[in-house]
N, C-alpha and C positions, 0 to 999 in steps of 0.2 A: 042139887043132884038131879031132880028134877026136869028141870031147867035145861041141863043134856040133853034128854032124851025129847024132846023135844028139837032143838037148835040142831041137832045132827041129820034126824031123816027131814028137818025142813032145809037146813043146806043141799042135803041131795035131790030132793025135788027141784031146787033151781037150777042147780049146778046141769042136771038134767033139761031143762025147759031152756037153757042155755047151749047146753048139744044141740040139742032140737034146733036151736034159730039158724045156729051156723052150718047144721047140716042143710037146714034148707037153704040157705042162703048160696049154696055151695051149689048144690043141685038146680035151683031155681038161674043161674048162670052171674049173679053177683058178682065173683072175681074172673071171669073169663077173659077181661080186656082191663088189663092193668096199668098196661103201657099208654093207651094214646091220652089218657087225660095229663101225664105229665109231657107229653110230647105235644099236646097243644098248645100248649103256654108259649112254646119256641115257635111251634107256626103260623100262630098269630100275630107276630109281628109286621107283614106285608096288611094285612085287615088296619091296624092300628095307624099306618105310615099314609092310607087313603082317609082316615076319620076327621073330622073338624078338629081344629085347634080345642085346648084346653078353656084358654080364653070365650071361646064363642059358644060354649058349653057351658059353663059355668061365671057368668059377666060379674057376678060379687066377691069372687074370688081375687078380683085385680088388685094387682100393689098399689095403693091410693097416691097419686103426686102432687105435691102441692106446689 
């Protein structure tokens, strides 16, 4: 029983210290730009289609022929 009384106001001191992160996080501008990081994945494809072969990047990677 003990044991409670303890585990309870120490869950809410985190649970609080936890409010706190995401309040700042929120305030500090964290989520303001949600969109372009999944929207860069798509417009980096023209960057990708100028880059070296895979080959000339990574020469240990090749299929071995004998």
């Amino acid at each position: 029983m003990i044991i409670i009384f303890l585990l309870i106001p120490l869950s809410i001191v985190i649970a609080a210290c936890f409010l706190g992160a995401f309040i700042w996080a929120v305030r500090s501008g964290q989520y303001e730009d949600t969109c372009t990081p999944g929207m860069r994945l798509l417009l980096d494809d023209a960057k990708l289609a100028k880059a070296k072969p895979l080959e000339t990047l990574t020469p240990n990677l090749k299929p071995k022929t004998k």
